[in-house]
Backbone as JSON Lines, residues from 0, in Angstrom:
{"i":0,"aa":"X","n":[-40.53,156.27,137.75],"ca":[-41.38,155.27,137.16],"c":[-42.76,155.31,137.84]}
{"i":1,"aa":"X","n":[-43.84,155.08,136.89],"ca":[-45.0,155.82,137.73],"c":[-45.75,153.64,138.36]}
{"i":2,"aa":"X","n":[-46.62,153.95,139.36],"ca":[-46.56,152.67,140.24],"c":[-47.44,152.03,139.0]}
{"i":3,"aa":"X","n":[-48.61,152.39,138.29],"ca":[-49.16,151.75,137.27],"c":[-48.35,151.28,135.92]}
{"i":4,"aa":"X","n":[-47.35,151.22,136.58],"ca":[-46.57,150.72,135.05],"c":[-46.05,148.97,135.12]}
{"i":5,"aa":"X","n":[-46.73,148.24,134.65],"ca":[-46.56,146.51,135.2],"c":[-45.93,146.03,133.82]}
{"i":6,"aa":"X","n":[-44.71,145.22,134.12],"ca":[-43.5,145.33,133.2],"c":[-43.66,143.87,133.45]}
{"i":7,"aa":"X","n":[-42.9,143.11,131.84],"ca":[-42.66,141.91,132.29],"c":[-41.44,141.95,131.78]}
{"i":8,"aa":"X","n":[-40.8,141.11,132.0],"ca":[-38.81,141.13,131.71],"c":[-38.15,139.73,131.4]}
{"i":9,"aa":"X","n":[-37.39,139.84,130.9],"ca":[-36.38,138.16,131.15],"c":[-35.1,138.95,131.22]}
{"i":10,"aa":"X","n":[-34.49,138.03,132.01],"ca":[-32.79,138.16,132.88],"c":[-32.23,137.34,132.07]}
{"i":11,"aa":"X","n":[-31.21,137.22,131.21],"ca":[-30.04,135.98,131.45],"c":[-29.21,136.46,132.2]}
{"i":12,"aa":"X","n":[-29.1,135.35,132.41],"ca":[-28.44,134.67,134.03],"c":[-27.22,134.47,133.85]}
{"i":13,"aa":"X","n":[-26.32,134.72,134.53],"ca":[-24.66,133.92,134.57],"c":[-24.33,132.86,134.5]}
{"i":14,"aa":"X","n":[-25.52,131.98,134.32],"ca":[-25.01,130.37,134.02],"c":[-25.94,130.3,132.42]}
{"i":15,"aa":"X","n":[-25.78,131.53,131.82],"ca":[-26.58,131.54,130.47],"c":[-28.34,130.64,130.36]}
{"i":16,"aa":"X","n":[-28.57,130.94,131.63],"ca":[-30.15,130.46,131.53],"c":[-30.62,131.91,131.48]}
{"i":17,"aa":"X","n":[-32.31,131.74,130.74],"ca":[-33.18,132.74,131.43],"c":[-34.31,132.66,132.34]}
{"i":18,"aa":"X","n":[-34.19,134.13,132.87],"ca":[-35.69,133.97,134.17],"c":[-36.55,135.13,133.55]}
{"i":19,"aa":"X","n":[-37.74,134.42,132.93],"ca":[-38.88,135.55,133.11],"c":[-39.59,135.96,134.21]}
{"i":20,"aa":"X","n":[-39.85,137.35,134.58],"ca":[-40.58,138.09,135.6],"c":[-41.46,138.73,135.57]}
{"i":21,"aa":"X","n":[-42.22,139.48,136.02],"ca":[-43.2,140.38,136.13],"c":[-42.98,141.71,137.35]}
{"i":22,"aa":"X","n":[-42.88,142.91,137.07],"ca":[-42.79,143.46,138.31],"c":[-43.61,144.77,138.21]}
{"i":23,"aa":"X","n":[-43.81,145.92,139.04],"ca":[-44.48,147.11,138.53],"c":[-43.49,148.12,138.92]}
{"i":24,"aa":"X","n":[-42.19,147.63,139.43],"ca":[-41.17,148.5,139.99],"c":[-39.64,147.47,139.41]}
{"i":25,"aa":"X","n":[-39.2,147.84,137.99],"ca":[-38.5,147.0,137.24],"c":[-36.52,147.17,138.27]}
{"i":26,"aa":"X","n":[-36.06,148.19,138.4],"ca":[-35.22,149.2,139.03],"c":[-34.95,148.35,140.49]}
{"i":27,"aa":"X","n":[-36.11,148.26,141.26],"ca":[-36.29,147.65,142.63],"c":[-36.16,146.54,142.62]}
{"i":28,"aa":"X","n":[-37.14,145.51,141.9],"ca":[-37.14,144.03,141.28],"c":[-35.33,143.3,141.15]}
{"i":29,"aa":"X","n":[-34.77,144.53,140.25],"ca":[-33.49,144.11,139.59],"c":[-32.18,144.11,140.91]}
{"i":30,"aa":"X","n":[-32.75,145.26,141.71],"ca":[-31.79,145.35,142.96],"c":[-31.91,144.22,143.52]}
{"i":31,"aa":"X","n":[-33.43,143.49,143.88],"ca":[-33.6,142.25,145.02],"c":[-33.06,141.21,143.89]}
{"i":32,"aa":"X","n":[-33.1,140.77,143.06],"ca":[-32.12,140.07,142.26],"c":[-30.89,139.79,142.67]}
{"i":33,"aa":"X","n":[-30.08,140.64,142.3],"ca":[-28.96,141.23,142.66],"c":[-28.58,140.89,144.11]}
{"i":34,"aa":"X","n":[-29.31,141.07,144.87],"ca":[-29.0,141.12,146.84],"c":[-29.48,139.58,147.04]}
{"i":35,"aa":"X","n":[-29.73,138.88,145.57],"ca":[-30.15,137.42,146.14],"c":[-31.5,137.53,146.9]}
{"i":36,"aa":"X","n":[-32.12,138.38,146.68],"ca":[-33.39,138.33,147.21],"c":[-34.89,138.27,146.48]}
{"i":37,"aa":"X","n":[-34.47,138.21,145.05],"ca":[-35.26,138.35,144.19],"c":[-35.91,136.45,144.26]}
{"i":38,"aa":"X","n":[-36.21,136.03,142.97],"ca":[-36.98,134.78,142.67],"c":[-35.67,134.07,143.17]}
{"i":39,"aa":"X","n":[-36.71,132.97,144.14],"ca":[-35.52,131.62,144.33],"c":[-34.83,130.89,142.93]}
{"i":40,"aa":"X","n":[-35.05,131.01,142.01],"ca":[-34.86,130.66,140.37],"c":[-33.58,131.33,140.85]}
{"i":41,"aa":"X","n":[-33.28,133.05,140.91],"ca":[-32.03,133.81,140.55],"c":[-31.49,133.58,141.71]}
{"i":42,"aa":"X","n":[-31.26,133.14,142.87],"ca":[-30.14,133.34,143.76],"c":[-28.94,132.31,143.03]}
{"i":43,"aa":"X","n":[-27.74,133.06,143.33],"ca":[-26.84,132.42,142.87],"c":[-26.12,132.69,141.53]}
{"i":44,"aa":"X","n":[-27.53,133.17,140.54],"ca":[-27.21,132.59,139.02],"c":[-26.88,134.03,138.9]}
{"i":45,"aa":"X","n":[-25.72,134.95,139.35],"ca":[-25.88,136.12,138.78],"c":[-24.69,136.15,138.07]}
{"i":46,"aa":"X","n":[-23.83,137.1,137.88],"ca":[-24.77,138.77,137.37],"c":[-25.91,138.37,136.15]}
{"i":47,"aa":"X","n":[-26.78,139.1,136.33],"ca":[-27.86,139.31,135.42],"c":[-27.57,140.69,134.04]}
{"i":48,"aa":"X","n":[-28.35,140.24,133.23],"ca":[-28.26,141.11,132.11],"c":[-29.87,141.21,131.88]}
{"i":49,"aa":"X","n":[-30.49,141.9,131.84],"ca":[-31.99,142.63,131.19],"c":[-31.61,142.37,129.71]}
{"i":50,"aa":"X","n":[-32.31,141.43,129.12],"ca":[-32.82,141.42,127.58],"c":[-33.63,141.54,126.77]}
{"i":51,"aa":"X","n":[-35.17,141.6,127.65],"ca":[-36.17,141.89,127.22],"c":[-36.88,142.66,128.18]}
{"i":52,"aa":"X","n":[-38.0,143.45,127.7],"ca":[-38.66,144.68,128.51],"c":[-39.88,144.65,127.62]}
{"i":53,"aa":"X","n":[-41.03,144.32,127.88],"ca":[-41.99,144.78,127.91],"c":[-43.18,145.5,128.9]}
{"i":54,"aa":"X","n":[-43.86,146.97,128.77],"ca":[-44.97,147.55,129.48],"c":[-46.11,147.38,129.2]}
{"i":55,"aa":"X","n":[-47.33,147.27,130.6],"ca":[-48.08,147.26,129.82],"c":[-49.08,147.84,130.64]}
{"i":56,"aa":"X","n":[-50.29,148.76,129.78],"ca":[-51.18,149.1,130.84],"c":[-51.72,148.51,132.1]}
{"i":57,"aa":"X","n":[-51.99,147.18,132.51],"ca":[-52.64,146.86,133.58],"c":[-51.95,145.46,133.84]}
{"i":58,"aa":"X","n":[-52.04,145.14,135.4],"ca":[-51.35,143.72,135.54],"c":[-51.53,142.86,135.23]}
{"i":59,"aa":"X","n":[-53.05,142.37,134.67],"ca":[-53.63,141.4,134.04],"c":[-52.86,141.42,132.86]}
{"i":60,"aa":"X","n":[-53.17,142.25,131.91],"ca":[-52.11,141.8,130.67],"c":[-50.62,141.44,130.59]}
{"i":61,"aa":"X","n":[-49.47,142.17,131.84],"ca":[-48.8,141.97,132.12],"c":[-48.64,140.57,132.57]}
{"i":62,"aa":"X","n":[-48.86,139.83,133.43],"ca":[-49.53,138.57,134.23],"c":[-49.18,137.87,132.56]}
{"i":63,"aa":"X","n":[-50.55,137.83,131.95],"ca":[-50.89,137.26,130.97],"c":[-49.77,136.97,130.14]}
{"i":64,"aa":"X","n":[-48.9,137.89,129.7],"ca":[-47.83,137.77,128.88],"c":[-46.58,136.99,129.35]}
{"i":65,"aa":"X","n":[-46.14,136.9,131.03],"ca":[-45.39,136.33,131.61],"c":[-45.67,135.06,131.6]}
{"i":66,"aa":"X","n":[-46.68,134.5,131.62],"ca":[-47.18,133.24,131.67],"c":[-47.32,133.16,130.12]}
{"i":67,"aa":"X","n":[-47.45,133.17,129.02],"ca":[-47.21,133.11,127.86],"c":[-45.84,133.04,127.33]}
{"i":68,"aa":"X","n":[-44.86,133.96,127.68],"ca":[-43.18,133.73,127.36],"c":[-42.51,132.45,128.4]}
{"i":69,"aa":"X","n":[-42.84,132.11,129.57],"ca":[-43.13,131.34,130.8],"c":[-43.61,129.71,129.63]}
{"i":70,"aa":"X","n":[-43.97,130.07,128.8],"ca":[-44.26,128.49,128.21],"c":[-43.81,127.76,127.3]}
{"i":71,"aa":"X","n":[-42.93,129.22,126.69],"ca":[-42.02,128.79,125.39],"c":[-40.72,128.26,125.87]}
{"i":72,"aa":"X","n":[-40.41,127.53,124.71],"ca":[-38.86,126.81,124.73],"c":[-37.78,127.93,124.48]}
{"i":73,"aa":"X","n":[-37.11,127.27,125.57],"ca":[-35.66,128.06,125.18],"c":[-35.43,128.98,123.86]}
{"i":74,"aa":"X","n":[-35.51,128.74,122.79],"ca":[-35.71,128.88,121.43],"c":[-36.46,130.15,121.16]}
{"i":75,"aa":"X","n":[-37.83,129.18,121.57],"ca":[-38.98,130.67,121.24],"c":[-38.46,131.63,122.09]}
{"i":76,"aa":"X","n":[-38.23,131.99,123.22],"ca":[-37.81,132.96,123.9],"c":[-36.52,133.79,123.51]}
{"i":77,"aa":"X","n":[-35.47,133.49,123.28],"ca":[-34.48,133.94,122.05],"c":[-34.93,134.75,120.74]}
{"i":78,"aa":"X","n":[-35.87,134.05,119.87],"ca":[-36.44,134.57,118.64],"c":[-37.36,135.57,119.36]}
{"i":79,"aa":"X","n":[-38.03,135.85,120.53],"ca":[-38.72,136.84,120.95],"c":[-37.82,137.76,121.85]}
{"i":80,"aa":"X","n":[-37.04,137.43,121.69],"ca":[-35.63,138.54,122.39],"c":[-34.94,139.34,120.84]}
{"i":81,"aa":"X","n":[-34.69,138.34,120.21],"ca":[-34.22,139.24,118.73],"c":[-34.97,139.77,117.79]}
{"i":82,"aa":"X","n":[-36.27,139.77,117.96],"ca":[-37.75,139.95,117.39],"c":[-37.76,141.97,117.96]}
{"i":83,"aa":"X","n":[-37.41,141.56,119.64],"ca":[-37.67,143.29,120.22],"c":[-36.89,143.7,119.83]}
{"i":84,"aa":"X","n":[-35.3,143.09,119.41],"ca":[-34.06,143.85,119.31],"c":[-34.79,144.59,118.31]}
{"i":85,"aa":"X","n":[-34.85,144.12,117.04],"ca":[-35.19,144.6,115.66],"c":[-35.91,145.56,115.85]}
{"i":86,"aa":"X","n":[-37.15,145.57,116.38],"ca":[-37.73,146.51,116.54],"c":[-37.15,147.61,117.36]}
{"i":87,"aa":"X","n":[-36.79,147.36,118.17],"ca":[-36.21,148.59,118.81],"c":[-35.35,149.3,118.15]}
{"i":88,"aa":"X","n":[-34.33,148.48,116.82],"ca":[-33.05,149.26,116.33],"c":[-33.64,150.08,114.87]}
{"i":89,"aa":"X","n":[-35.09,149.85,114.49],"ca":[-35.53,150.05,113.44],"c":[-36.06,151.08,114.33]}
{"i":90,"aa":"X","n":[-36.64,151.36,115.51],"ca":[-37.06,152.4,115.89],"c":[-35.8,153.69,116.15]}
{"i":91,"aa":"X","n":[-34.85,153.48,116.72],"ca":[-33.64,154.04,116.91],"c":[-33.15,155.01,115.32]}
{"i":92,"aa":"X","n":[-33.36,153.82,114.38],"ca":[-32.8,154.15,113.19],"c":[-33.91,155.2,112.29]}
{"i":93,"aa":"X","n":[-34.84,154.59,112.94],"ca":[-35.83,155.9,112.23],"c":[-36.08,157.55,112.69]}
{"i":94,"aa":"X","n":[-35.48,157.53,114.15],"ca":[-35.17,159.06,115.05],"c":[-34.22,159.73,114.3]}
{"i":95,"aa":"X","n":[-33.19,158.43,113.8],"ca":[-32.37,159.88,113.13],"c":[-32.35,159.99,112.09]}
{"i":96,"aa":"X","n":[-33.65,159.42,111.39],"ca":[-33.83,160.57,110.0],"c":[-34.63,162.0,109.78]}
């Protein structure tokens, strides 16, 4: 993963909450999670599941977008979790034609 790559993410959590993040090392981020060392939000609430993934050229926009999903309701964040699914499975589905 190259170091200019600034990712923002949401976890659900083992107590079915989510945590949105920001990291530029997604892999590393997910380990300190995991070891309880990640956001005081995740200690405790694990195992974690990755449901959303977005990249983005620079940390500012990255930043920007975390604090934007960071404001929505429970709800909106869901419909922007099944929003990427779609896209992603329409992308999948279009490789193998």
């Amino acid at each position: 993963m190259e170091e200019n790559e600034h990712t923002v993410y949401i976890l659900k959590c083992g107590d079915n909450s989510l945590y949105t993040g920001y990291t530029n090392d997604l892999e590393k981020r997910l380990a300190m999670h995991n070891e309880g060392k990640g956001a005081k939000y995740t200690r405790g609430r694990g195992p974690f599941q990755v449901v959303f993934v977005e990249r983005y050229p620079t940390k500012e926009e990255a930043l920007k977008k975390e604090y934007q999903i960071k404001q929505f309701s429970r709800k909106e964040k869901f419909q922007l979790i099944r929003d990427k699914l779609k896209e992603v499975m329409q992308y999948e589905s279009s490789k193998e034609l």
